[in-house]
N, C-alpha and C positions, 0 to 999 in steps of 0.2 A: 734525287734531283729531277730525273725524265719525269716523276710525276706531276713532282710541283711545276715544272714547264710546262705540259698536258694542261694541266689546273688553276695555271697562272692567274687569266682572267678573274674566277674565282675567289681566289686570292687578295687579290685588291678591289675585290666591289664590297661598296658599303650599305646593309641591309638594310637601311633607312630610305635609300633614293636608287638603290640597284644599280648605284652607275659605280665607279671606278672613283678612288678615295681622293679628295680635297684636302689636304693638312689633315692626315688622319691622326687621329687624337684615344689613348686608353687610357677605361678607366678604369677601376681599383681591380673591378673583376676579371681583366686581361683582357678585354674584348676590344674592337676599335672600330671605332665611326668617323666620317667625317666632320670637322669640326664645328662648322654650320649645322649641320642635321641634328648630330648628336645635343647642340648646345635647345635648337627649336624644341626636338623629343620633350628633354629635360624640365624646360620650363613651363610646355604646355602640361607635363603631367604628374611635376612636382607636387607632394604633399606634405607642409609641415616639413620644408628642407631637404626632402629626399626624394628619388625618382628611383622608378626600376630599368635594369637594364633590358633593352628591347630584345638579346639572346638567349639569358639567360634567368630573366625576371631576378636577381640580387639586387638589393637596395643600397643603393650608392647617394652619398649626401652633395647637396649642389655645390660646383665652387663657390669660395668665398667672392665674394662682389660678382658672381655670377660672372668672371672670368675664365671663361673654357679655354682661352688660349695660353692659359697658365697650366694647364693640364699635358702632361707626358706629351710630346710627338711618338708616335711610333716609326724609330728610324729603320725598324725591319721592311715594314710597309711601303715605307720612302724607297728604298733599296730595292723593295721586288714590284717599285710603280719605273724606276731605272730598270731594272730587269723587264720588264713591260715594255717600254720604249724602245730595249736593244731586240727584242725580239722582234719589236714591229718594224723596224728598220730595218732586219733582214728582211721583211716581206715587202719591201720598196719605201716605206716611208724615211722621214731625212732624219739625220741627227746634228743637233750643233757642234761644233771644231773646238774642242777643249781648249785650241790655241789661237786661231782666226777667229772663230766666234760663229764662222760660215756654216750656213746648212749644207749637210751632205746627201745623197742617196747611196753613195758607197762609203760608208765611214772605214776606219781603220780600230782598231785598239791597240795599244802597247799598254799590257799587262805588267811592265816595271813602272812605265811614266804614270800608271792608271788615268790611262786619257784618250776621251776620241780623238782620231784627227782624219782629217782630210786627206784627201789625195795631195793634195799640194805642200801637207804638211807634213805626211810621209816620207816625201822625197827630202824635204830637209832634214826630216830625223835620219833619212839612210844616210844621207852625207857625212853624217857624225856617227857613223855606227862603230870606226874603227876606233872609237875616241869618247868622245861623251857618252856615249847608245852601246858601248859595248857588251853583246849578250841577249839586248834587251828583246822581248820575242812581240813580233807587232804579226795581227790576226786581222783579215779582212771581216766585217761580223758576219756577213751574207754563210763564210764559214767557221762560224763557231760551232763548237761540237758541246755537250754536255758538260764535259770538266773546265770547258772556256767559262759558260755561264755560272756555274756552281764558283769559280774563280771570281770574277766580276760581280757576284753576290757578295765576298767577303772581304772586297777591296776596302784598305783602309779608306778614314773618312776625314774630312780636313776639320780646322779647329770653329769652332760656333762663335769663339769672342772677334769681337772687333778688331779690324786691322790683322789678325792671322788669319784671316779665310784661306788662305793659300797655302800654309801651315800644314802639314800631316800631324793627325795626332797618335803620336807613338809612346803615348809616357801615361800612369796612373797615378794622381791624389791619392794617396790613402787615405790623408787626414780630410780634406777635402771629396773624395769619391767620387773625381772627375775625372773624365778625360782632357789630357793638356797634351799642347805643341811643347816644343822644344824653347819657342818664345815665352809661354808660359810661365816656364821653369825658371826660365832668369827673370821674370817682373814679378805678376802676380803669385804664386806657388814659390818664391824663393825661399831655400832653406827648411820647405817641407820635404819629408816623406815622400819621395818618388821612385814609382817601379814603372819596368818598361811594362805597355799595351799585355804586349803577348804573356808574360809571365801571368801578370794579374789576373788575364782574363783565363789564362791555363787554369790556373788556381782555381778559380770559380766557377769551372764547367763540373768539376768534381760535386758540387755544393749543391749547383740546380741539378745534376743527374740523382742526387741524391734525393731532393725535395720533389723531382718529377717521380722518383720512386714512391714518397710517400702518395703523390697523388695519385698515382696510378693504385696504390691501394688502397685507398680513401675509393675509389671509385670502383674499386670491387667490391666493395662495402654496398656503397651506392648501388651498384646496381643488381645486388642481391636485394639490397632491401624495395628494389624499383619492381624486379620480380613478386619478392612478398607483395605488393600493393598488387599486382598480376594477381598472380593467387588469388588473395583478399578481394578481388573484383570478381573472378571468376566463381568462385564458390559462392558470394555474394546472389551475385547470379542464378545460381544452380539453387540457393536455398531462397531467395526471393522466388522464382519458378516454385518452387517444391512447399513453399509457403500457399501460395496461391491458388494452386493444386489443392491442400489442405483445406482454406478456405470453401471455394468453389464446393468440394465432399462434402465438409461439416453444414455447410449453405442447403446442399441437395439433401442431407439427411433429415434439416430442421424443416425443410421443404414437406418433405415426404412424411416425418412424423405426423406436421401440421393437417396435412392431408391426410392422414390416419384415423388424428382426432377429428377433424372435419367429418368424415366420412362415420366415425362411432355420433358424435353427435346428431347427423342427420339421420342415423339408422333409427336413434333413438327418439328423435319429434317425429318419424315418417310412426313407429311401434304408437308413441304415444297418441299420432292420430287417428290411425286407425283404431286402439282402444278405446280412444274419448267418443270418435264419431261411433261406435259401435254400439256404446252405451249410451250416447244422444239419442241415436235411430229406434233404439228398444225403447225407450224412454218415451217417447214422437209418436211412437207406435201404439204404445198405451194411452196415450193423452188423445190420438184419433179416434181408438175405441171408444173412448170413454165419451169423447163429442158427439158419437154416432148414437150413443144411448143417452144424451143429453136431446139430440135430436127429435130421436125418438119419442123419448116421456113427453114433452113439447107437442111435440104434431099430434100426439094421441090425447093429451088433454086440452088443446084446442076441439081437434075432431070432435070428441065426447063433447065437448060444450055447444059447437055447431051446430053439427048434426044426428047427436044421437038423442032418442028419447028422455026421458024421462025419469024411464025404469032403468035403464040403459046405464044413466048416469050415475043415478043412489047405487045400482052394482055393483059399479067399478071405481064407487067412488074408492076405499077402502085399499082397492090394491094401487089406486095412482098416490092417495098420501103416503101409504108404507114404499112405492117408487120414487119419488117425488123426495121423502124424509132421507132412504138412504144414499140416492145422489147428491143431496144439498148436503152431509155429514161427511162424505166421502172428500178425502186430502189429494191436493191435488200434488202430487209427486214432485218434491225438489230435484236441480238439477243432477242428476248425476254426475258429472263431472263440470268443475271449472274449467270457463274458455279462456282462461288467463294463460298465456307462453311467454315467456320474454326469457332473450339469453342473455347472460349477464358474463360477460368479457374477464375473465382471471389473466389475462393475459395483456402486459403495458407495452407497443409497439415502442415507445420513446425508451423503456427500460432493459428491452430485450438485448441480449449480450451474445453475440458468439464467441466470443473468445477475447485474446490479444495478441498480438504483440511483442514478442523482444528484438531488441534494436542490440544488446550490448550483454555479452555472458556474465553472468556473477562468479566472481569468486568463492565459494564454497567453503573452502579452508581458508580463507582471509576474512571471512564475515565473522560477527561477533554477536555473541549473548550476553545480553545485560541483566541482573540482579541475581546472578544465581550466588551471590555475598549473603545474600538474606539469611534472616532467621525463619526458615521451613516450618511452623510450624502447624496445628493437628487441627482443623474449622476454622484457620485464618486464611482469607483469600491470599494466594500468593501472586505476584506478577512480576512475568521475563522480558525482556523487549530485545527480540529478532532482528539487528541489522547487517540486512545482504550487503556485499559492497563489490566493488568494478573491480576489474584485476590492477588497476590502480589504486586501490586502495581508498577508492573515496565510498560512501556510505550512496548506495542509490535513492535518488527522489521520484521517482515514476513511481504512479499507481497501476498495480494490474498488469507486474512486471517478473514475479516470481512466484512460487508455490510453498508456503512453507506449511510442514507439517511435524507433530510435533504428537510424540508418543511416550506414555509413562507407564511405568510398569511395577507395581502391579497394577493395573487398570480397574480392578476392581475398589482399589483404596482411594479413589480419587474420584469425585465427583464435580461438572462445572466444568469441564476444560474447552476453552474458549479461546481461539485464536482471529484476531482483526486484523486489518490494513489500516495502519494511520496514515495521513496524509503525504507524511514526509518518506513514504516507502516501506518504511520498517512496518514491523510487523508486531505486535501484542498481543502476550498469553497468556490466560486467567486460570487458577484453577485450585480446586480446597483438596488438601488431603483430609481422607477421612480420619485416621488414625495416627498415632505415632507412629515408626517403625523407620525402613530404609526405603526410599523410592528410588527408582531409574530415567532419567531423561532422555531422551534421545531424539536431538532436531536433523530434519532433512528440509534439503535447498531443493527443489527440485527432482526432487527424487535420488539426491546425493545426499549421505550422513555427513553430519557434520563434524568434524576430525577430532572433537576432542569428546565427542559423544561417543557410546551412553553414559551421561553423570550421573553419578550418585551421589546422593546427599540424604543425610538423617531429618525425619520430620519428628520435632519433639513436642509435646504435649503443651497444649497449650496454656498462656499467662492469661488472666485476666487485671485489666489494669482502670481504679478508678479514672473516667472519663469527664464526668460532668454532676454534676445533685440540681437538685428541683427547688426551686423559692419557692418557701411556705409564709411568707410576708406576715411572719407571726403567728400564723395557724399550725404550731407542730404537732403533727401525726402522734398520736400514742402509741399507736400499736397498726402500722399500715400492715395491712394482710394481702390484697390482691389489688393487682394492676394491670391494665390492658390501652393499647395506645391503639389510632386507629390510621387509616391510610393517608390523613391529611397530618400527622404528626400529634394531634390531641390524645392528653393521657388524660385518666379516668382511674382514679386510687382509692380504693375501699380502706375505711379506717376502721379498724375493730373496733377499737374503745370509743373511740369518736363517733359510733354510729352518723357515720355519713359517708356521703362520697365527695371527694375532692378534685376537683377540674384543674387540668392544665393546658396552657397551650403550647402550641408547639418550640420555643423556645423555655421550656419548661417553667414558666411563673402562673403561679394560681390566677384563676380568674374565675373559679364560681366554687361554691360551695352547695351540695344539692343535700337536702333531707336532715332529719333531725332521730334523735330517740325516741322510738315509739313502736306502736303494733300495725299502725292506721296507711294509709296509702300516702308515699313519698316519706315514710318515719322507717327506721332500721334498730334493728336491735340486734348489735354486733356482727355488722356484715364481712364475710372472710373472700368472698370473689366477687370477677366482674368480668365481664366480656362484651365486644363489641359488636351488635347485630349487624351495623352497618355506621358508616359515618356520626349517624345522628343518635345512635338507638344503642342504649347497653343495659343488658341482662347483669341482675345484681342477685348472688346468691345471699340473702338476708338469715342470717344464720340463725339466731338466737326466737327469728320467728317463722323459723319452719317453712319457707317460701322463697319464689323466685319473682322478684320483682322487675318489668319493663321496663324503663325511664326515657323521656327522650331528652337529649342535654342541652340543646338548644334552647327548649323551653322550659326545661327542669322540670318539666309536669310527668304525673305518672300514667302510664301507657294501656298496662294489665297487670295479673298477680295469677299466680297458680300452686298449687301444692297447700298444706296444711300439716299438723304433729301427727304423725303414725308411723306404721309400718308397711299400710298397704299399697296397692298400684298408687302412684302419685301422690304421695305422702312421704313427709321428710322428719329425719330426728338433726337437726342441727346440719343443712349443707356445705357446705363450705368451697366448692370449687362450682364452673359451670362455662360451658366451652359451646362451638358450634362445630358441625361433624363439616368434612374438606369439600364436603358440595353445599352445604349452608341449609338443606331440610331438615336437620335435625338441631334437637339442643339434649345437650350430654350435663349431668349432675352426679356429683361425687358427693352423694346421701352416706357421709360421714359417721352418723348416727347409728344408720342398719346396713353399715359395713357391705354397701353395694354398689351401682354405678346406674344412673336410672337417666334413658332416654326417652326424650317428648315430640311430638311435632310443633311447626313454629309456633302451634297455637295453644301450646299446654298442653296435648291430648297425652298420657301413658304409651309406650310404644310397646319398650324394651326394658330388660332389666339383666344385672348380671354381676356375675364376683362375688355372690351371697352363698354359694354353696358348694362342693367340690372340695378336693385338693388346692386348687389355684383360691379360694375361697380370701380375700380381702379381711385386715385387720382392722384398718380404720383408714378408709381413703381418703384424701384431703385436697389432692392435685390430681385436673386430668384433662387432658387435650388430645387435639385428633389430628389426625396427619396421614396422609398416604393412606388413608382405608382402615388405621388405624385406632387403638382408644391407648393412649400410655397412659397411667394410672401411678400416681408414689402413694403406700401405703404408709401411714406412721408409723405405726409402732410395728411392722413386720419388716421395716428400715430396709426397703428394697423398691423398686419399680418392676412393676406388671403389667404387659402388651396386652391388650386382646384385638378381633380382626371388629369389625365393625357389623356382623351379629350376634357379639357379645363370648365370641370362642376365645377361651385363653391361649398364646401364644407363647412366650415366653416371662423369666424373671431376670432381671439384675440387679446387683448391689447386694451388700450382706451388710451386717451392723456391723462397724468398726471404724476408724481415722485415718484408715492409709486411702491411697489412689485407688476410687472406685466402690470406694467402703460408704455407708451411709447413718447417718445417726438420725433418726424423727427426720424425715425427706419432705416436704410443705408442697408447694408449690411450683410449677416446669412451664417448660414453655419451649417452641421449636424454633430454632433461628434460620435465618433464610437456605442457609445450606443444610436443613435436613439431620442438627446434631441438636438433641435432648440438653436442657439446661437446668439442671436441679439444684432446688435450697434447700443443701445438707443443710438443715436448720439445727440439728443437734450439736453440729460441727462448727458451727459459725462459717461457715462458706457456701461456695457455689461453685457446681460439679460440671463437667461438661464431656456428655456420651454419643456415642453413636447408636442412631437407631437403633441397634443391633443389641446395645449394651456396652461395647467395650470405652474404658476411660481413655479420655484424650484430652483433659487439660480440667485446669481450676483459676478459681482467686487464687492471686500473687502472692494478700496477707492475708491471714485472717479477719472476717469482716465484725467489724464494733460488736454486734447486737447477734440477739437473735433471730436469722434470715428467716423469713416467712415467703413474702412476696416477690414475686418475676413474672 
């Protein structure tokens, strides 16, 4: 009580107009304003029916018909603005005569009547004190003490309805949950449920002491988690600073790198000018010489013609034409070096990246990897999709917000592993196993593994499954032998029987037919390969006549021709395969005939030869392509594949004759697919094989195919 006395004031000012309350009025969230201010608040800063409270910012919905005076009074308020008043009254101001009506400066209270009164009405109350007033304790206020006022706070309060104002209300509604006079109870309230004031309200201080205990712990709650935001500010803080910090270093380092390279650059034009001018000067130096002996011959066959005799001149004639012949024969020195410099910028200001940014931690063990359901298998590209997510659980959309990396094991069987950022945050990861067997995965977030990592999964050998076939609009292949497609999608199909070559575009339907049977230039006689020089230009191994024919497809016209029947340097017995080596200067032939493998330059010339003698020594070569610095070669009839490096050193073999995985029967024609695995037409076999570099088997056709496979 001495506090709230102390704090009175306080107490009843309302935080809207700082004064001291008018019909103070609460609303939902226990708070109280005057009832003009709070109603002005409201409506000036209503939104879509609701305003916030101006204490405690909660959103409270407007009265209905914008009637604030239908809103709670707050009768505690009322009670301690009377508490306010008696206090002021002891400091000299007046109080009205609960029973004259008169203002006082010395009021009286009787704490039974609960009523000011006057001096004048004091005396009649003592008149009757041995009689009406007996007991009754009457206090001057000027001395009221602390248990006076804490009394006079919780004096009952008379009735609100009409005609009882005078009424004490000493009785509770239950059914109704009012307070009522005793008048009440015989009109309105008759034959309701009625408990005396005090009991009720006994009863109910049990309920609020209780509910004030939930708040009180709701509000330790509160302001634990008011601290977390403390926290969360402060360290915010500390790692914004420690960020910044960061920046500023990595700033100073690209700084100073920049200024490194700077510095190596200019070392380098300052070296280069000085070598250039050094060799301009020497250069300058020779070219004066040589003007001064230009000079010379000049002034002396002037001279001689001016002024010297005769005999003078037939003398000397002899040595100024042998001077004369070898200054005018004499070259006059190019420049030694070009004055050309210019530096040319590897470096995009607009692209230059120092780093980023996180704003929000990922969850690690809540993020997820997608596809690892697939079928893993052995030269099919596989693909995982990496999604980080919040510790909420939702998938992050920032770019350039996390690190994933992502490791396989054995690393050696895997070729191609490629991880990106797509737009949507996540992340994508590409990657071929080379072989069958058992791989290991293992993703990190950050430089945290990811919990269900490292997985294993089996990579099995791969299916081949038909795709698509080519329109021949009538024109069927008898016997296609070799195929070769080029970088805009056009295939180019040698037909053995059909001595021709057949055009397709890239949606695979014919659109030219090139060549006929013959010996003559653009005629074929049983052509078994083909290969693609460039876009426009393919090399056609023309089998049946000994040669390698150029074509260009565009025009169908023929280009050049090379080779002839023999054995010797650039001569063919029947070729049948013919490829371009992986830098494009060379052209590679698989001379079928004399069981050899014979390289040319682009223009026909003999280079190289090889696979005709040895151990490693070729049966009947038929297929051969070049890859990695390499020549793979499938022999027919020794029903195997053989490596050599690309001066014609043997390397290694694979394959042996037989029908299981890896086995080969009459091997035709190969070909390398983008990841680096050997694709061979067990032709004997009716299928198509599919190896790694290396040799080892790692997939086939699904079924057996129709015919006898030749070409790939």
């Amino acid at each position: 009580m001495e506090s709230l006395l102390k704090n009175l004031k306080e107490h009843v000012t309302c935080s809207i107009c700082l004064d001291t309350y008018t019909k103070p009025k609460t609303i939902a969230c226990l708070h109280t304003f005057c009832c003009e201010c709070l109603e002005r608040h409201a409506l000036t800063r209503q939104k879509q029916g609701f305003f916030r409270c101006p204490e405690c910012q909660a959103q409270i919905r407007i009265p209905e018909g914008n009637r604030f005076d239908d809103l709670p009074s707050s009768f505690l308020h009322n009670s301690l603005l009377s508490l306010l008043a008696v206090r002021r009254s002891g400091e000299g101001n007046e109080i009205s005569c609960s029973i004259c009506k008169k203002k006082s400066a010395e009021p009286n209270y009787c704490f039974d009547c609960e009523k000011f009164m006057c001096p004048d009405c004091v005396k009649a109350h003592e008149v009757f004190r041995d009689t009406l007033f007996e007991g009754h304790k009457v206090t001057p206020v000027r001395q009221f003490q602390a248990t006076d006022y804490e009394a006079l706070l919780k004096r009952q309060s008379f009735c609100s309805e009409k005609y009882h104002e005078k009424e004490v209300t000493k009785f509770f509604c239950v059914g109704c949950e009012s307070c009522v006079c005793q008048v009440c109870i015989n009109t309105d309230h008759k034959n309701h449920e009625v408990v005396p004031l005090e009991k009720a309200a006994d009863n109910e201080k049990a309920n609020i002491i209780d509910r004030a205990g939930l708040v009180k712990e709701k509000k330790e709650v509160c302001r634990d988690a008011i601290r977390e935001f403390e926290r969360a500010e402060f360290e915010l803080e500390a790692k914004i600073t420690t960020a910044k910090r960061k920046v500023s270093q990595e700033t100073e380092q690209m700084i100073e790198k920049l200024r490194e390279l700077a510095r190596g650059a200019i070392t380098t034009l300052e070296k280069a000018r000085l070598s250039r001018i050094e060799k301009l000067n020497s250069g300058k130096a020779s070219l004066v010489c040589f003007e001064k002996q230009l000079d010379q011959a000049f002034e002396f066959s002037i001279n001689l013609v001016e002024r010297s005799s005769s005999s003078d001149i037939m003398q000397n004639k002899k040595n100024v034409e042998e001077r004369v012949e070898d200054l005018i024969k004499t070259t006059m020195p190019a420049l030694p070096v070009s004055s050309f410099v210019e530096f040319e910028s590897t470096c995009e200001p607009e692209s230059l990246n120092l780093g980023f940014t996180k704003f929000s931690e990922t969850d690690v063990q809540g993020s997820t990897v997608e596809g690892l359901d697939q079928n893993f298998q052995a030269g099919v590209e596989a693909e995982l999709m990496i999604c980080p997510k919040t510790s909420e659980g939702e998938i992050r959309n920032t770019l350039h917000r996390d690190r994933v990396e992502v490791h396989i094991d054995p690393a050696d069987q895997v070729r191609s592993l490629v991880t990106s950022e797509n737009k949507d945050g996540g992340f994508q990861v590409k990657f071929v196993a080379k072989e069958p067997g058992n791989i290991n995965i293992e993703v990190r977030i950050n430089g945290q593994k990811f919990s269900k990592g490292p997985l294993s999964y089996q990579v099995k050998a791969r299916e081949f499954n038909i795709v698509g076939k080519l329109d021949f609009h009538g024109e069927v292949p008898q016997r296609p032998s070799g195929i070769a497609v080029n970088s805009k999608g056009v295939i180019a199909l040698a037909e053995y029987e059909g001595h021709c070559i057949l055009v397709f575009d890239d949606m695979g339907e014919l659109v030219k037919r090139i060549g006929c049977q013959g010996n003559k230039e653009e005629q074929f006689q049983n052509p078994a390969g083909v290969t693609f020089v460039n876009d426009d230009e393919i090399l056609v191994a023309d089998g049946s006549n000994h040669r390698i024919q150029k074509l260009n497809l565009q025009t169908g016209n023929f280009v050049k021709r090379f080779g002839k029947y023999g054995c010797g340097d650039g001569e063919f017995k029947n070729p049948v395969s013919v490829c371009i080596t992986s830098d494009g200067k060379l052209i590679v032939v698989a001379d079928h005939g004399n069981s050899r493998i014979q390289v040319f330059t682009m223009d026909g010339e003999p280079v190289l030869k090889f696979g005709d003698i040895g151990p490693e020594r070729l049966d009947s070569p038929v297929g051969c392509v070049c890859y990695d610095d390499k020549v793979i070669v499938t022999d027919w009839e020794g029903d195997c594949v053989k490596a050599f490096d690309s001066k014609g050193k043997f390397l290694y073999t694979f394959g042996e004759k037989g029908n299981g995985d890896g086995q080969l029967r009459n091997p035709f024609h190969l070909c390398i697919d983008k990841y680096g695995h050997p694709l061979v037409c067990d032709a004997g076999n009716g299928r198509i094989q599919q190896f790694t570099l290396e040799g080892t088997f790692t997939g086939k056709t699904r079924t057996e195919c129709n015919r006898y496979v030749e070409a790939l």
